[in-house]
N, C-alpha and C positions, 0 to 999 in steps of 0.2 A: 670603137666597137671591135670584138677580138670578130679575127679571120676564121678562129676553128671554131668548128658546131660543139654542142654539151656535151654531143652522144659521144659513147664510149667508141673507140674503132678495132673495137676487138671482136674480129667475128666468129671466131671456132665457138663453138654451140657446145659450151659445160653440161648444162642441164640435161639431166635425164629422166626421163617418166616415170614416177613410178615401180610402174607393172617390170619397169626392165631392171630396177634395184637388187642386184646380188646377195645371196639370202647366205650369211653364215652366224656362227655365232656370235660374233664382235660387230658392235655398231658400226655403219657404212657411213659415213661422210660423205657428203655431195655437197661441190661449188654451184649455186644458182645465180649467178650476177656477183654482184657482193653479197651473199649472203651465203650463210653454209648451211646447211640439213642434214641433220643425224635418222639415220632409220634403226630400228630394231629387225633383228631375224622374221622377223612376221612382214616385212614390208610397212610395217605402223610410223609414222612420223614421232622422232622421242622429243627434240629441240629446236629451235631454226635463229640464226642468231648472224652476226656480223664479225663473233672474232673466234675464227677455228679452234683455239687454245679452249676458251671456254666451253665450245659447242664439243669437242672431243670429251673434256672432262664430264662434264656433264652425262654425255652417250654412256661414257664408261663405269661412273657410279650409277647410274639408271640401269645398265643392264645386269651390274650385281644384285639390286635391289629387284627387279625382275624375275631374276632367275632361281630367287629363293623362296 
């Protein structure tokens, strides 16, 4: 039986609420756990995904298609 618990022991607090997401024009990234979340300038959730690479491309074709 392992000695170490499953849980992760990283405690600095990623996540951030919402309401407190930085509003500009290029999609915002947020690390939540393992997972990443793109917002758009409105605060709107655009993706939410597991590999940053994807989760950025995505924001950034989204917000061209958005913006037009």
């Amino acid at each position: 039986m392992p000695r170490t618990s499953r849980k992760s022991t990283n405690t600095s607090d990623a996540q951030l609420n919402e309401g407190d997401v930085p509003r500009s024009e290029q999609p915002t990234i947020i690390e939540c756990g393992k997972k990443f979340a793109a917002y758009d300038k409105f605060g709107k959730l655009i993706i939410l995904g597991y590999d940053q690479r994807i989760v950025q491309e995505y924001a950034d074709a989204q917000s061209k298609v958005r913006s037009k």
